[in-house]
N, C-alpha and C positions, 0 to 999 in steps of 0.2 A: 497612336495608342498601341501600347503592345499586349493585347488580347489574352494571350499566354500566362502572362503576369496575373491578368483581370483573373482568370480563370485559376491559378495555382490558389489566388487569394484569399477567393471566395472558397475556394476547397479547403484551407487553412480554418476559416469562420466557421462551415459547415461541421467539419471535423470538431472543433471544441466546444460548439452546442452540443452536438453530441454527446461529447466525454460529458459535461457537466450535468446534462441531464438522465445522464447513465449510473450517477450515484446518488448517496444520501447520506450525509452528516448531519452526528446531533447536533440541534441546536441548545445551547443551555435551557435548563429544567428539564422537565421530564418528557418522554416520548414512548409511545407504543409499538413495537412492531411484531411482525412476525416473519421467522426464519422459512425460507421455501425452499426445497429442492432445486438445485441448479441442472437443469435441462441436456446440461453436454458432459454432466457426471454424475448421475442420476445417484450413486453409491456413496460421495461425499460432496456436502456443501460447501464444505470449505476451499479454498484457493491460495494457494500460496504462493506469492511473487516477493523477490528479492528487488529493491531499488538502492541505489547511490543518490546520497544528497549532499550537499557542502560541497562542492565540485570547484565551488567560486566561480560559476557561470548561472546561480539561481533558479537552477532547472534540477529534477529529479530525472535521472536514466533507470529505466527498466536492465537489471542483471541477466544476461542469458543464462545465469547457472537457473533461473525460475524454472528453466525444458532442459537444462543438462547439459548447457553446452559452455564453451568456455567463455572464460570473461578476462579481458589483461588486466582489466581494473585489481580483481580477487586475485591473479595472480602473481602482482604486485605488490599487492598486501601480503601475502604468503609468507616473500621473498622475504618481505621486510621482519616479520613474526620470527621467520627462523633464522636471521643473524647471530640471534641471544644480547643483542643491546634492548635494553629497557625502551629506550627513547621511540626505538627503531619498531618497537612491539607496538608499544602505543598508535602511532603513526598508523603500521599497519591495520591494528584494529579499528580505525575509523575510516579506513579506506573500505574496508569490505560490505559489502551489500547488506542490508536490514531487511529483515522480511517482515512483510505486511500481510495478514491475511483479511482475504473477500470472502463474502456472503451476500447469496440474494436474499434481499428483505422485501418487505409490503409495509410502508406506514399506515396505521392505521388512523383510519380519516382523510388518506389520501389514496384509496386503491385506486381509484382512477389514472392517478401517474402512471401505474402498474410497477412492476419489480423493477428495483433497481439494487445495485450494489453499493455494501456498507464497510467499509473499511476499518480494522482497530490491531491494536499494537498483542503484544503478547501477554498481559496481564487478563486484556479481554479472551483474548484464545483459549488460554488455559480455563479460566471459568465456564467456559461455552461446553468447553471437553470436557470437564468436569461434568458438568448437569446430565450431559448427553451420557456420560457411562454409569450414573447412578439411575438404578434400575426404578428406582422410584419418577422419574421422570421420562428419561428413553430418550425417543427421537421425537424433539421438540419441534420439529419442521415438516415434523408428517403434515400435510395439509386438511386431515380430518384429524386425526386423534394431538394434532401436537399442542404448543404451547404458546403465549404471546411472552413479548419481551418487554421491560419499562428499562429504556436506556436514559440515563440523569448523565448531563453534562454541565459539571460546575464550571466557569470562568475561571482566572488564578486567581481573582481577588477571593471570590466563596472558598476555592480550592487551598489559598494560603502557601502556591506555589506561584514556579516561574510559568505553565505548561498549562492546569488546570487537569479536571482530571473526570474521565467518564466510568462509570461505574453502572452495572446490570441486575436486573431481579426477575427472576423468570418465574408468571403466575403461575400457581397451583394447577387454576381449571383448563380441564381440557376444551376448544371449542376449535370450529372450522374455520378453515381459511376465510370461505366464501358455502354462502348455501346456492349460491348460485352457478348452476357446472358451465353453463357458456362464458361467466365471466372467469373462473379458474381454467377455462383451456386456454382463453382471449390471453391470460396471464402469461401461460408458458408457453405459448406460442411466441407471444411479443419478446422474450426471454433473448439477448444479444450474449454472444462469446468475449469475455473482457479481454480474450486472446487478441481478437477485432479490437481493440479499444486501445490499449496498452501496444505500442510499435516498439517492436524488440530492433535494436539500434545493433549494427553490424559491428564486427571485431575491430575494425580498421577505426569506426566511427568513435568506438567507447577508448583505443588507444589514445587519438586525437583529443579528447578530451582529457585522459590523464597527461597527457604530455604538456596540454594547457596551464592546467592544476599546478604541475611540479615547478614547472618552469615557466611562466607566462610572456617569459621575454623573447627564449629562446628561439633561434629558428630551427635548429638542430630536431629530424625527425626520429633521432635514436633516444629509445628509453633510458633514466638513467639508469644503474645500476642500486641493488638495494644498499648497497656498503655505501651509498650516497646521501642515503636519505637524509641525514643531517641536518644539511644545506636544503638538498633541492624540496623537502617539505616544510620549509620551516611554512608557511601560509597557513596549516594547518594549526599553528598555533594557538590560533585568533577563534577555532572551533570548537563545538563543543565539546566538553570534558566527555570521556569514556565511560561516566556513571551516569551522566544526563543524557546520550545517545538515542534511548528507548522512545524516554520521554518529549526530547525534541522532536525526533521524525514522525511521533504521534499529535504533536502539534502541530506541526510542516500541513499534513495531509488534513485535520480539525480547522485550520483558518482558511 
């Protein structure tokens, strides 16, 4: 038996209990939560990471552009945007990363779980931002003076789309996290870095993958070129359209 193995395995298992118990999706109908300061950026809740999906290997990659660093994927996609062929634009724009943004939440009825992170596309963003800078509302995540959240997530049948679609209403009244201060330290103490969570995949790694992508036959380690695109993305055809992007990789992360 080779032990090694056993032991990478169970680190594989250990690892995505983890991940899964480190978030929270709505489930259809309604749900309550409340927004809470994220512990390792005390100044904003918010989190913004960029990921690649449709890869044609079923997996979402974390973009290093989320810390600034470079990504071949993105600049792949660039290449292809600035030729000035239509096709070549297209292409590119679905190759480039989609940003997702995190928040720490508390369901309510489940603080026990403790915080976990809540994932939503940019039509939730903007709303959030919104609230947050009408002075009638503020900062809804203060843990004494802020706000609860009712997040409704309809199916696509309710919703009458392909996607389904969640939608937000932020209560009026003001009330606490918790009256209770040992369970609000218990909280942010127990608070994980989704930095920890989310493995930023190395340049060489996220190349490998596009080289996949393009060409899946090839053995050839050299990128093509964007004057290429033509041919070596046709795969991408099969993907989704460039007006349903938003709304797929909101569902990608919702099922």
């Amino acid at each position: 038996m080779d032990i090694q193995k056993i032991k990478d395995r169970l680190n594989q298992l250990q690892q995505t209990s983890t991940v899964s118990n480190s978030f929270w999706k709505p489930q259809p109908g309604k749900t309550q939560i409340r927004m809470v300061p994220y512990k390792f950026n005390k100044d904003n809740p918010f989190i913004e990471l960029y990921f690649h999906y449709s890869m044609g290997d079923n997996k979402t990659h974390l973009s290093p552009i989320s810390f600034g660093r470079p990504d071949p994927i993105n600049e792949f996609a660039a290449k292809l945007k600035s030729t000035g062929d239509r096709d070549e634009w297209i292409q590119g724009r679905k190759l480039e990363p989609k940003m997702r943004t995190f928040v720490p939440i508390v369901a309510r009825g489940q603080e026990h779980e403790g915080i976990k992170f809540w994932g939503f596309g940019k039509t939730v963003y903007q709303e959030l931002l919104g609230f947050i800078a009408d002075p009638d509302y503020g900062d809804i995540a203060d843990p004494i003076t802020g706000r609860d959240i009712v997040v409704e997530r309809q199916t696509p049948a309710e919703a009458g789309n392909q996607y389904g679609k969640t939608t937000i209403r932020v209560k009026p009244n003001q009330i606490p996290l918790t009256e209770d201060k040992d369970v609000l330290k218990k909280m942010f103490d127990g608070q994980v870095d989704i930095k920890e969570i989310y493995t930023e995949p190395t340049y060489e790694e996220l190349k490998e993958v596009l080289k996949n992508y393009l060409n899946p036959d090839s053995s050839d380690d050299n990128l093509p070129e964007a004057s290429q695109a033509s041919t070596t993305t046709s795969t991408a055809s099969n993907t989704t359209s460039v007006s349903d992007v938003d709304d797929a990789f909101d569902q990608l992360f919702n099922n």
